[in-house]
N, C-alpha and C positions, 0 to 999 in steps of 0.2 A: 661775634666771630663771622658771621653768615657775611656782613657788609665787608669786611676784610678778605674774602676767599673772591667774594664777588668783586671788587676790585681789582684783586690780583688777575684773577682770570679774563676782567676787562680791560685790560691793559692793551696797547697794544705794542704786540712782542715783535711784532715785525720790524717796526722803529726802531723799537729801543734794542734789537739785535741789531742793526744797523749804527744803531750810534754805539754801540758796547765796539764793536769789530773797528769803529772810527778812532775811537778818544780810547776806551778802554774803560770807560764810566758813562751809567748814568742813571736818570732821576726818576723815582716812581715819585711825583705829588701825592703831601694829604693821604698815605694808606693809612695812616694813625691819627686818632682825635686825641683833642689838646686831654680825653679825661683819659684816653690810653696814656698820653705819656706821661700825665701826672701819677695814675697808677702807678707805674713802673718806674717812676723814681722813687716815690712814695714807699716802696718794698726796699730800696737799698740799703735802709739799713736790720731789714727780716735777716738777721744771720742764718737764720735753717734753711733758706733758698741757694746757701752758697757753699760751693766746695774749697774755696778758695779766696787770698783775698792779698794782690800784690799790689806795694809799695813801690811807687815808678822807681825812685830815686835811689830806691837799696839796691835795686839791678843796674841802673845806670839808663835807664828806659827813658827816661823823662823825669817829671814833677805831676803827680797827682797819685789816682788808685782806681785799680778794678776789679770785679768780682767776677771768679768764672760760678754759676750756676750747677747746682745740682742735675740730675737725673732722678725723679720726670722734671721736665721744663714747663714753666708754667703754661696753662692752656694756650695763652694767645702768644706765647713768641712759637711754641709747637707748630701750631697752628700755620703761621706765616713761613715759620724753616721747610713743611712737608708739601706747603703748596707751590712755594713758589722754586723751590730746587727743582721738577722734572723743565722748567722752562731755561734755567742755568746749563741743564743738563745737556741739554740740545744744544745751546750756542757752546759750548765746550767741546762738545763732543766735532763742532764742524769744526772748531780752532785746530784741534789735535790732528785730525783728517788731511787741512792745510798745511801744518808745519810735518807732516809724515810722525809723528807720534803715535806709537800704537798701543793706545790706553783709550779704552771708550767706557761712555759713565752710563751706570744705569739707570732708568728713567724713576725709577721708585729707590728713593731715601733708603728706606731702612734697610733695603740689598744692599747700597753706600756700606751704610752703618756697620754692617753686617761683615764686610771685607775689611773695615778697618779695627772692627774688632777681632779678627784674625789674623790681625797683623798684631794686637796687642795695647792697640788703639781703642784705650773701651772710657776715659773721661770726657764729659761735656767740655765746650771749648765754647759758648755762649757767654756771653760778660757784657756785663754795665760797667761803663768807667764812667769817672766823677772827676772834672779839674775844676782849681779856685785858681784865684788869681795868682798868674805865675804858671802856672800849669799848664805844658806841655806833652807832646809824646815824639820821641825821637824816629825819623824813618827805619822802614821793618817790614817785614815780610811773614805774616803768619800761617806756616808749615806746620809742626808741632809733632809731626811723624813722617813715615814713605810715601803711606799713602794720604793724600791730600787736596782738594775738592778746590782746582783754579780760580775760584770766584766767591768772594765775598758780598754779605750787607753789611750798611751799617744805617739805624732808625735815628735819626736827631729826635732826640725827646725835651729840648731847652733851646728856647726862640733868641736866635744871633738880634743883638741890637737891642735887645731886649732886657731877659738873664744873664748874657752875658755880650762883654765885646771882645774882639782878637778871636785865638779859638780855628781858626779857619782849619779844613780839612785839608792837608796838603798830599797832591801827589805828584813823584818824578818818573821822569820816562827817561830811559838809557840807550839809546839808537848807538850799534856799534857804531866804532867809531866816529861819532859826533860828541860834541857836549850835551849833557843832560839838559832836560826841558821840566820847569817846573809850573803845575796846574793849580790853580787852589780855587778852593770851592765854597759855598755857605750853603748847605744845603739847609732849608727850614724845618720846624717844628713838627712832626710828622711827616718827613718826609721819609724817603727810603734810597739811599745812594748804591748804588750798586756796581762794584769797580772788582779789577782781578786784586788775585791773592799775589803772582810772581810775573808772569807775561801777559803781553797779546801777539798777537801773529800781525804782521805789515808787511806790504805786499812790496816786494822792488823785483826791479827789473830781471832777475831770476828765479822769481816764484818768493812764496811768502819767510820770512825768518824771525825772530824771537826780538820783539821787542819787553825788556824788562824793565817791573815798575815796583816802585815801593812807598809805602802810604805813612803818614803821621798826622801831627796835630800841632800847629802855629800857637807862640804863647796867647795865653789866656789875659788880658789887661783888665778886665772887672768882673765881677760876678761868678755864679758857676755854669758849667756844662756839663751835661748829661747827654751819654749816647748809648744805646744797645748794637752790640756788635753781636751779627751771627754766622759763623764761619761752619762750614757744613760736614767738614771731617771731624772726630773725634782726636784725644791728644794720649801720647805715651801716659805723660804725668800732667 
């Protein structure tokens, strides 16, 4: 855990708030070793670690499955959700600032938690998804209540080109009136992507406005993919 806090904490946020406020994403390399993410697929099929366990293709979501986690969450995704949210927090909080929103996030998590559990918002919302081939996830925006935490991770635990091909992370941008822009990504095998949940702010000629975005998963052609998704508010259900 110690090498993973140290990581996070040596990153540098300056950058990568800069490139988050540009693109709307981006990349921590390598916070996860290849025996993290073999761990952590290794547990998907631990039924007692999960509160939950949806079927893409019965909601109409896609083709594959994911599992949302229990409460406690295991050590090391804990770990990573409490360290690296007060630096989400800040680049959020200057987002909101920019577009005149007047919602400011608090620098410690479990104050978060704690609001959203006041709202009624008391489920984990942490999930491992699994696609085989064929397997997809259709674009989406994960909310899951009122109150709800602008920014997502998500950890590649399964090496593109490797376990599997196709699979690509896809995200689109919706600039009022323009046509949509789409981005796709391969983030690798321990990596950590880091992109919004609904907007980002982009600046034009009258000051900043709402550029919104929404994320999925390009089919899958061989093999499987593993990702841990960690979204930082809690869900109704």
């Amino acid at each position: 855990m110690k090498d993973i806090v140290h990581k996070i904490k040596n990153t540098d946020w300056q950058q990568l708030t800069e490139t988050m406020h540009q693109n709307g994403y981006a990349i921590i390399p390598g916070l996860l070793s290849e025996e993290d993410c073999d761990i952590l697929k290794s547990n998907y099929d631990h039924s007692a670690l999960y509160r939950k366990t949806v079927v893409m293709a019965r909601h109409r979501f896609g083709l594959g499955e994911y599992r949302y986690f229990n409460y406690p969450l295991p050590e090391i995704i804990q770990t990573i959700r409490t360290t690296i949210y007060p630096y989400l927090a800040s680049m959020t909080n200057s987002w909101f600032k920019a577009l005149y929103i007047d919602t400011q996030f608090p620098s410690d998590h479990q104050e978060f938690l704690d609001q959203c559990h006041a709202n009624g918002q008391q489920k984990a919302t942490v999930l491992i998804l699994k696609y085989g081939k064929g397997g997809f996830n259709t674009l989406h925006q994960d909310l899951y209540g009122d109150i709800y935490f602008p920014i997502q991770i998500v950890l590649m635990l399964s090496e593109p080109g490797k376990d599997f091909t196709g699979g690509e992370f896809v995200l689109t941008q919706q600039t009022p009136r323009a046509q949509s822009k789409a981005i796709v990504l391969k983030p690798k095998k321990g990596d950590v992507l880091i992109f919004t949940t609904q907007f980002k702010p982009e600046k034009g000629t009258k000051g900043y406005y709402r550029v919104n975005m929404k994320h999925g998963v390009s089919e899958v052609k061989e093999g499987n993919r593993y990702a841990l998704g960690i979204i930082f508010h809690d869900a109704v259900n």
